[in-house]
N, C-alpha and C positions, 0 to 999 in steps of 0.2 A: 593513786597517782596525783601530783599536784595540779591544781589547778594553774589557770594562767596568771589570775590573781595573786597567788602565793608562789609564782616561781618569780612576778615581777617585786612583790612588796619586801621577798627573802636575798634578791640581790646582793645588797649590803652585803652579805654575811658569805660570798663567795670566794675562794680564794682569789681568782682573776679581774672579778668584776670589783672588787674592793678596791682595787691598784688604778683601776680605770676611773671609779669612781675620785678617788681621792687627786689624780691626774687631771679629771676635765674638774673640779672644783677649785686647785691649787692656779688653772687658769682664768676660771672665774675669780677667784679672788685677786692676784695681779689686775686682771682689766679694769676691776671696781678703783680698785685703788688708784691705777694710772687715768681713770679721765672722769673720776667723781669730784664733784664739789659743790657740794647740794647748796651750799653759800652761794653759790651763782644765779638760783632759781629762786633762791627765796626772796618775798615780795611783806613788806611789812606796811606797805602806803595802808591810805586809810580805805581804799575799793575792795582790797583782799580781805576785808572783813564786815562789807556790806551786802544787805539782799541785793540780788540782780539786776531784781525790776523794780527798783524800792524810789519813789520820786527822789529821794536825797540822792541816790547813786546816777539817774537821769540826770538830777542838776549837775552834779559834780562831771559827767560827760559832756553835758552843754557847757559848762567853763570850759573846761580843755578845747574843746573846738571852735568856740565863738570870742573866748578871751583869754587868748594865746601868750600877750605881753599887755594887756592891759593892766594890770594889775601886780605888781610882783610882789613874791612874797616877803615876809617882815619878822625882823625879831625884834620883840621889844625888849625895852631895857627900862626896868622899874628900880626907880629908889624911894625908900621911904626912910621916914624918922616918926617916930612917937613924939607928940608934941611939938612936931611943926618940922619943915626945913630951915637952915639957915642958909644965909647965903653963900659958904664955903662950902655946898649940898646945890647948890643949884649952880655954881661956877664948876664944879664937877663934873656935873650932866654937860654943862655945859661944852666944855673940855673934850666928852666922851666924845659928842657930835663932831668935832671938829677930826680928834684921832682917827674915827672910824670915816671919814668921807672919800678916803681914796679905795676904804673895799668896799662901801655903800654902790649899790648897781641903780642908785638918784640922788637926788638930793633929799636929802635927810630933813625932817621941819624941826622946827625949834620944840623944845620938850614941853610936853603939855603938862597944866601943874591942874591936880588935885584940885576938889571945891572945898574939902578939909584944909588946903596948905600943909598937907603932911607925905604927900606924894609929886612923883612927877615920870612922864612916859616919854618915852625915847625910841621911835621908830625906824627902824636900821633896815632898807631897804635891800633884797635879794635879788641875784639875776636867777634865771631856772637852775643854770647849770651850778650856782653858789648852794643852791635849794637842794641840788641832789644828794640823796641817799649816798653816795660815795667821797662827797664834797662839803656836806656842812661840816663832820667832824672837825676839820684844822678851821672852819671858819667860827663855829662857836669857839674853837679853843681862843684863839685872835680877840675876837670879840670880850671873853672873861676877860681877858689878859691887860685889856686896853679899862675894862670899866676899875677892876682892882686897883690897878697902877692910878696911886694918888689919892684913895677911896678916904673921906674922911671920915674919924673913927665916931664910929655908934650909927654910921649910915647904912642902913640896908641896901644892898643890892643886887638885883637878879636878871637873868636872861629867858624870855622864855617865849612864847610862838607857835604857831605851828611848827616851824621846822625845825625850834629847839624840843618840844614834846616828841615829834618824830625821830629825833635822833637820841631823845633819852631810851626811849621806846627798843632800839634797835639796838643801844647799848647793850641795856638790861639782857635780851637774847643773846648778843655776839659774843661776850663776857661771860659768858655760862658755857657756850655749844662742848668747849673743852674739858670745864669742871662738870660739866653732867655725865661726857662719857665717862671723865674717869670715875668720880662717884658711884655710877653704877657699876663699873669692870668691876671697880675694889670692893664692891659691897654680894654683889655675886660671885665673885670670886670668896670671899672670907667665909661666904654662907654656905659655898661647893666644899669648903676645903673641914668647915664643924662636919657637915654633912657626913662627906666619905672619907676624911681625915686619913688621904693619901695623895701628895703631894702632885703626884704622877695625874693621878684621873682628873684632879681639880684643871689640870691645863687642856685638858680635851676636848669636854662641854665648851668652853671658853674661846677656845680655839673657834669652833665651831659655830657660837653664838656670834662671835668678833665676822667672818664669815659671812653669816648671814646680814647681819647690821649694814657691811658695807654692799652686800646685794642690794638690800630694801632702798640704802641712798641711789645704788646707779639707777633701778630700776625708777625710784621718783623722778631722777634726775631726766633721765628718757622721758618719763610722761608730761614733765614738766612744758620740755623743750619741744614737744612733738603733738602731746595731745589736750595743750593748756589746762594741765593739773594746775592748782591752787596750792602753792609750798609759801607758808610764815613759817615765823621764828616758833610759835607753839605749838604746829605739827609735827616741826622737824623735832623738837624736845620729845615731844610723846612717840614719836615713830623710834627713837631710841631707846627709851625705856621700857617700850610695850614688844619690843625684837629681845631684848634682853629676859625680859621678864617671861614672855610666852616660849621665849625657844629655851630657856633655863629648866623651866617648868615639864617639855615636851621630855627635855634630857633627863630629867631625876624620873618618870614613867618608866621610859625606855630602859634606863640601867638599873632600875629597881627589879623589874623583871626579868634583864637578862641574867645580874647576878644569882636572883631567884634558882632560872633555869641551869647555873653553872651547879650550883648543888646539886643537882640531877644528872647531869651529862659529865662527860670528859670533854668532849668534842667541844670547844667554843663557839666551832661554826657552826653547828649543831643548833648550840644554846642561843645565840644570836639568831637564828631560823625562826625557831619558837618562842622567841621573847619578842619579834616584830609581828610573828601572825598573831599573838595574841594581845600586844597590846599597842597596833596601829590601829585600827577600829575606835579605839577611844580616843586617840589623837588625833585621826583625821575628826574625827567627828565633833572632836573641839575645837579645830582648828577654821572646821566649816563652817560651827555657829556663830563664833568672832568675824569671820569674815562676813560673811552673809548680814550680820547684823552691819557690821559696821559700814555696808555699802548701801543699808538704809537711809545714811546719811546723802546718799545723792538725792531724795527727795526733800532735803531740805533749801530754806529759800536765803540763808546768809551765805555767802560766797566762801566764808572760811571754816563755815561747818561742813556745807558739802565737799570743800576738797580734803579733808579730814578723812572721808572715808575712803577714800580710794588708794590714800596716803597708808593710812595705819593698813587698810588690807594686802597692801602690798606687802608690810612687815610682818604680818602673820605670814602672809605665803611664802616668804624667806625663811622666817624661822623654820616653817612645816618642814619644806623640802632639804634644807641644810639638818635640820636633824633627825632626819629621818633616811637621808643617805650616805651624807658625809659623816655623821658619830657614829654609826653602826660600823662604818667602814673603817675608821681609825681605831675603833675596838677589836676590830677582829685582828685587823693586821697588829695591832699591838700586844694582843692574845690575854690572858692570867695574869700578866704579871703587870697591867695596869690598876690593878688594885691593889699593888704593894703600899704598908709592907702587910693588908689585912685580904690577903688574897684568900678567895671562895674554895674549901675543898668538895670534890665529890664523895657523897653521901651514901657509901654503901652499906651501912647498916641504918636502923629505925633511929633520929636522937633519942636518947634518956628524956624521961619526964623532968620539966624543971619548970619552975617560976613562973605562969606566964606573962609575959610582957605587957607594955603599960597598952597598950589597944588591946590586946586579948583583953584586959579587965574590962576596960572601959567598952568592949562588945555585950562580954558577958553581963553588966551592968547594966548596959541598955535592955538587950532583950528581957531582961529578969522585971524588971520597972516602964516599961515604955509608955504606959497609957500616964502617968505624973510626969514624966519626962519630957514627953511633946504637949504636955496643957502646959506647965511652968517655961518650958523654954519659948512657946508661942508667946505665952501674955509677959516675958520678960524683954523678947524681940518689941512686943507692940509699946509696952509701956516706954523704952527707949523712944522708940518712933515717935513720939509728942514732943521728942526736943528739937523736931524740924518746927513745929510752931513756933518757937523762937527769932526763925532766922525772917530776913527781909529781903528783899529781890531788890538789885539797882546798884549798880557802883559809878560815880562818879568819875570821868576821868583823872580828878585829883589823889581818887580815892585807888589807883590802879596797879601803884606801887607800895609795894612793904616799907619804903622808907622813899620819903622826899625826897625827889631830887631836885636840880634851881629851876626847871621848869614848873612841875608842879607849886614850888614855893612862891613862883612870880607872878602865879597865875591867882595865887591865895591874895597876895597885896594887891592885885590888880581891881578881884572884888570888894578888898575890905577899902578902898579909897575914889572906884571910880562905879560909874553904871555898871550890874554885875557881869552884863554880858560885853562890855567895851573888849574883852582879850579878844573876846572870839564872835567877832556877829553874826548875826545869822543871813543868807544872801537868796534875795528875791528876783528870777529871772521874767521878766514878762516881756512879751510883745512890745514894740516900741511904740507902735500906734496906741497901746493900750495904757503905757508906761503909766502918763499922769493921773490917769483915774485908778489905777492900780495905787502907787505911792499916796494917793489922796485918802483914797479907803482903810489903809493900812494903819496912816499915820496917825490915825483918832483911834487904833484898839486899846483895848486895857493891855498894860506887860510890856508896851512898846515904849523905850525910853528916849530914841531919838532915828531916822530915816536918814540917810546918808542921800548925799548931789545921785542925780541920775547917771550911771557910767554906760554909756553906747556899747555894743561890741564892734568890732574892729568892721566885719557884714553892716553893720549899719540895722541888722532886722533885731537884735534883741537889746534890753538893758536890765542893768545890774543894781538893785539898788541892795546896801548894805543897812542893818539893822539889828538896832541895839537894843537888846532886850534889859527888860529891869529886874530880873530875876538872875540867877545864875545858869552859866551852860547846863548843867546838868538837870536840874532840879526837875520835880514835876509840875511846877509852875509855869517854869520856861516852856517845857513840851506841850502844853494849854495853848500855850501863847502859838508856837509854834500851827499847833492844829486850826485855833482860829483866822491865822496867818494866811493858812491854805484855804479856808473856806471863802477868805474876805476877796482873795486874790483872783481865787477861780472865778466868782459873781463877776467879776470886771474882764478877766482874762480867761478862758478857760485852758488856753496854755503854758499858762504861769506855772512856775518849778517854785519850790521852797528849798533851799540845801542849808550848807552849813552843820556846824560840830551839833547843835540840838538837834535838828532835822534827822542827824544823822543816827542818834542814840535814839530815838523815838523811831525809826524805824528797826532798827537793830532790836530793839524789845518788842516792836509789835510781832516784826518776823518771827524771833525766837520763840516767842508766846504758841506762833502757828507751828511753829517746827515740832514744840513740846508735847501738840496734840497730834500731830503728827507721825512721828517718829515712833514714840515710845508706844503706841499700838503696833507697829511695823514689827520692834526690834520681837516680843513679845509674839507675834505671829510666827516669826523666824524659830525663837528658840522653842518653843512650842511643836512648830512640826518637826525639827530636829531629832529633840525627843522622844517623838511619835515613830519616827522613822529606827531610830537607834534601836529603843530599848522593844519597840515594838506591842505598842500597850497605848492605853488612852490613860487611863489612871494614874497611874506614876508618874507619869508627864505631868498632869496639871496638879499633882500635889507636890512635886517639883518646881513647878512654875510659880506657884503661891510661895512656898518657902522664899524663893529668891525675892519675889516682892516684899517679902517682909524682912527678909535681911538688908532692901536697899531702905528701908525704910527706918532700922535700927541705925544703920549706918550713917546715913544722913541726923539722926536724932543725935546719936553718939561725936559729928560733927559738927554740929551746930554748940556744942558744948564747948568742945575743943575752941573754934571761933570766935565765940565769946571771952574765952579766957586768954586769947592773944590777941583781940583788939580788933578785931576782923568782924563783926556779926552777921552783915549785909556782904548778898553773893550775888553775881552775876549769872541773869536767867541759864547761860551756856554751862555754868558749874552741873548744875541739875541734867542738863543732859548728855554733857559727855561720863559724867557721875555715873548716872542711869545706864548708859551702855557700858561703860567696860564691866562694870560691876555685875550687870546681867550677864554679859556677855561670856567675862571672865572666870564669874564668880559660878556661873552654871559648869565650870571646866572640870572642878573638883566631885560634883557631884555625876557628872558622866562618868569621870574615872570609877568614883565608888560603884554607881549603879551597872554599871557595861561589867564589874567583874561579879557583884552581886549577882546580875542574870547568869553568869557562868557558873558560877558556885553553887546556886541553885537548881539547878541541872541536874547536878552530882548529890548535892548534899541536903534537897527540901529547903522549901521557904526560910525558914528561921536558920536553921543552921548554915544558910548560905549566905544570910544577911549577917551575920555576925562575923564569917570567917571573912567574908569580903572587907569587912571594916578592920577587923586584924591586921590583915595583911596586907592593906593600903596605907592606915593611920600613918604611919611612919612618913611613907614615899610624898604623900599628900600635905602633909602639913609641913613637910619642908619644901615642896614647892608654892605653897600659900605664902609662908615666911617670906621665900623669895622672890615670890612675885609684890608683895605687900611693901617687903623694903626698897625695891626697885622704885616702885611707884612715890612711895616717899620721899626719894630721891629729890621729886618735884617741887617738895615744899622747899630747896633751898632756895627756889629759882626769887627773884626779886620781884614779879611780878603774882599779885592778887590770883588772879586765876588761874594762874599755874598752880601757886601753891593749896589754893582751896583744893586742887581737882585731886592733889597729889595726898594731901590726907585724907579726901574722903575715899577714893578707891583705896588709899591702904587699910582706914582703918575695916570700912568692906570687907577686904578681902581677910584680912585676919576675923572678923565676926564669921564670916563664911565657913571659915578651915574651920576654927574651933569650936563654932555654937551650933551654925544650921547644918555642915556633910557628920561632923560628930554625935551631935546627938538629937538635932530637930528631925534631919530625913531619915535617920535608918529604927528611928522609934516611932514616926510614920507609918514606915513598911512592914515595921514587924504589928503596927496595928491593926492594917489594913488589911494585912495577911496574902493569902496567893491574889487576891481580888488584885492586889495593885498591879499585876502583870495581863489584867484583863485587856482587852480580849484573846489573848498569847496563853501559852503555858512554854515558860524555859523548858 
């Protein structure tokens, strides 16, 4: 008699309950569509991607509330020449200030000139509402428009600011949101259709994935709106590719073994029955350790890595449930003949002995060799692993984009002509009682190139002093300066804030640094008991768990090459850890699958011959949802931003080390080493 678990998990495969199912999803998907628009919630300022409690993000809270309009923001407008301005370069700027005074929200000063005479600065004052996210786009366009018109030749000239960096920034994401879904649809789709190379099925999965996709936005969109989730531009990219990628992945399982079971049965609904009791267990179970892991991230202390994980979890939980009740259910109802035109027959006599296929070898290979197999494939994973030594931690803002755009460009001549930190100063809030012994103590540090007038707040209790560091924003010079800044400030004030763009990167890497140790013992905890719980063993588990660390370790090595050789060396502390999780995360998915059927086949057929047939009879299914998960994530590398694309090579190339080196032949010549021990303290 079935249980309750298997009369709920065989559903799908109903006649009745299939029409129903397919019915209440046909209305979840309308809903999604009519009141999603995940573009509304997403948040690209610079707060959605700072620690919480981080002084830089305090300061930048004490601006907003104590200096509301005192200060408004600015685009500068830089020209230079090599080998000096002439004066047909300085009646120009000149020119510019007068064009732009009727959208200036003040008066504009006269353009400040270089100590070289080979520059000159141009302060284009904002109202908030000119400042906003919605509203700079037609005002930078205006702004080019007016510096070009007349520009004379050989004169450099650029726009750039905070609010032009910000709106390059949000470019870079908005210009993509459309070429990444499609990129991905058509890259998983091309990979569905080599796959099962029938026309029919490739729309199914698809179907189904498309589905879930726009679940995971409504459901962010609600969290957004309701339980202030944290939505940028680079979780909505990853929350799309990671619904694609994992519920791609879930589908080639699923229909790998229902076809399995159609050779066996007549009954479809039959074969669907037995193809979800037998291979949901491995999907939930991958699907739990993704999420689990990736809600580790709520312990972390940058505001847009912890809403990261609530975000991606949500798109695993879409992809799980859409296909695991809506594919089941469009298979049934669509019966045999969605795998035309290479439909399954039932199998009433034994096959003929023939050939066997390229994973029978590659089983029987293993088992036959396993103890050189797992030495040579270990120390060829570690030897890779030493070309993470290469890489360097630290991107500068300029360094953020794959190709320059005028902000980054202006912000280049800004340092190559004036104090390095003039784009962007760094902003000292203290007491006002305290103000002048504060400004006094400061103005004599080493790194500090000039202390800007005292600016009151609008309360009267705080003031603002502005400072110009001699280093550049990014550097590790600057963040020195910065930390001395803070200690010199407190001795006089101890309610003195430090903010500003350096402030703010030095805390961004101290956080991330604590996230690093943080986090990556969590995820590791998670998938660890997972494991334990699955396969029901302590052994396998953690000679599992090792394998993975060593394949994020080739992976990252094998990355670090790649980066090199496209100009990129130095990665941002975040690469490593969103790196580190999907890859664990992800990349443990393929070795659940093999192991969860390995422990079945062992049952039936002894240790060895169950580790072998289970590698048979998955190679196929498994390695083309590696591929498709691997290309998916690839995806990422087009995006125009550095760490996007970093993240998107390193889980790809990951994830293909995974399929083809560690579930192929690192774990299952492991297990045939270790022998029945590995199922300690269990016997399948």
């Amino acid at each position: 008699m079935p249980t309750v678990w298997q009369r709920i998990s065989t559903a799908p495969a109903g006649r009745r309950t299939a029409w129903s199912l397919l019915t209440g999803w046909l209305l979840v998907a309308v809903c999604a569509v009519m009141f999603t628009n995940l573009g509304d919630v997403e948040t690209n300022d610079v707060s959605s991607w700072l620690p919480a409690a981080a002084e830089s993000t305090r300061a930048l809270e004490l601006a907003t509330a104590e200096f509301p309009a005192a200060e408004p923001d600015q685009l500068l407008l830089v020209y230079a020449r090599d080998g000096g301005l002439t004066d047909a370069d300085r009646a120009a700027a000149t020119a510019d200030a007068t064009a732009l005074a009727a959208l200036a929200a003040g008066p504009i000063p006269e353009p400040v000139p270089s100590r070289d005479g080979a520059a000159l600065l141009l302060a284009v004052p904002l109202s908030p509402a000119q400042a906003a996210e919605e509203a700079i786009g037609p005002v930078l366009a205006q702004v080019r428009e007016a510096q070009a018109d007349g520009l004379p030749a050989g004169l450099g000239a650029w726009v750039t600011g905070g609010p032009a960096a910000g709106a390059d920034f949000d470019a870079a994401f908005d210009s993509l949101d459309i070429t990444l879904l499609a990129v991905t649809v058509g890259v998983v789709a091309v990979l569905l259709l080599l796959t099962y190379r029938s026309p029919v099925l490739l729309l199914i999965p698809l179907f189904a994935v498309g589905v879930a996709s726009r679940l995971a936005e409504w459901l962010v969109q609600l969290g957004a709106e309701h339980l202030g989730l944290v939505v940028n531009g680079a979780s909505a990219g990853i929350l799309t590719v990671l619904v694609f990628g994992a519920g791609t992945d879930y589908a080639l399982l699923l229909i790998s073994r229902y076809r399995e079971e159609l050779t066996r049965h007549a009954d479809h609904r039959h074969a669907m029955r037995l193809a979800l009791r037998h291979s949901l267990p491995a999907i939930i179970a991958s699907a739990v350790t993704v999420i689990l892991a990736l809600l580790t991230l709520l312990f972390a202390g940058l505001n847009s890595t912890r809403g990261l994980g609530p975000v991606a979890a949500l798109g695993i939980l879409s992809a799980l449930l859409a296909m695991t009740t809506l594919l089941p259910a469009l298979l049934v109802i669509c019966g045999r003949r969605v795998f035309w035109p290479l439909i399954p027959a039932v199998r009433t006599e034994p096959v003929p002995d023939r050939r066997p296929g390229p994973w029978a070898r590659t089983a029987g290979f293993v088992a036959r060799h396993y103890r050189p197999i797992w030495i040579l494939t270990a120390l060829g994973l570690a030897a890779l692993s030493l070309g993470a030594t290469t890489l360097t931690t630290g991107v500068r803002q300029s360094e953020s984009f794959t190709s320059k755009p005028d902000s980054v460009r202006g912000f280049e001549a800004l340092a190559a002509h004036y104090p390095a930190g003039a784009g962007d100063p760094t902003e000292l809030y203290a007491n006002t009682r305290h103000a002048d012994a504060v400004a006094a103590a400061v103005r004599a540090l080493p790194g500090v190139a000039e202390v800007g007038p005292a600016e009151p707040s609008v309360a009267g209790g705080w003031t603002r002093l502005r400072i110009v560091l001699a280093d550049p924003p990014s550097s590790d010079r600057a963040e020195q300066t910065v930390l001395r800044l803070r200690e010199t400030a407190r001795e006089a004030d101890p309610s003195a804030l430090v903010g500003g763009a350096t402030a703010q990167e030095l805390d961004q890497n101290t956080t991330m640094d604590a996230d690093l140790r943080l986090i990556i013992p969590l995820i590791l905890v998670v998938v660890l008991g997972v494991l334990i719980v699955l396969l029901r063993a302590l052994v396998a588990p953690l000679l599992l768990l090792a394998s993975v660390l060593l394949s994020f370790g080739a992976a990252l090595g094998a990355s670090a090459l790649v980066f090199h050789a496209i100009g990129f060396p130095a990665i941002d502390r975040s690469v490593l850890l969103h790196g580190f999780l999907f890859l664990v995360a992800l990349g443990v998915d393929y070795t659940i699958f093999l192991m969860t059927r390995a422990r079945e086949e062992s049952a039936a057929l002894g240790h060895h011959r169950g580790m072998s047939h289970a590698l048979a009879v998955t190679g196929g299914v498994i390695t083309s949802a590696g591929v498709v998960l691997a290309a998916t994530f690839a995806v990422l590398s087009l995006m125009p931003i550095v760490f996007m694309m970093q993240v998107g090579i390193l889980v790809g190339l990951g994830v293909l080390l995974d399929t083809f080196v560690v579930r192929s032949l690192l774990v299952p010549a492991l297990i045939h080493h270790t022998g029945p021990r590995a199922w300690w303290p269990s016997r399948p």
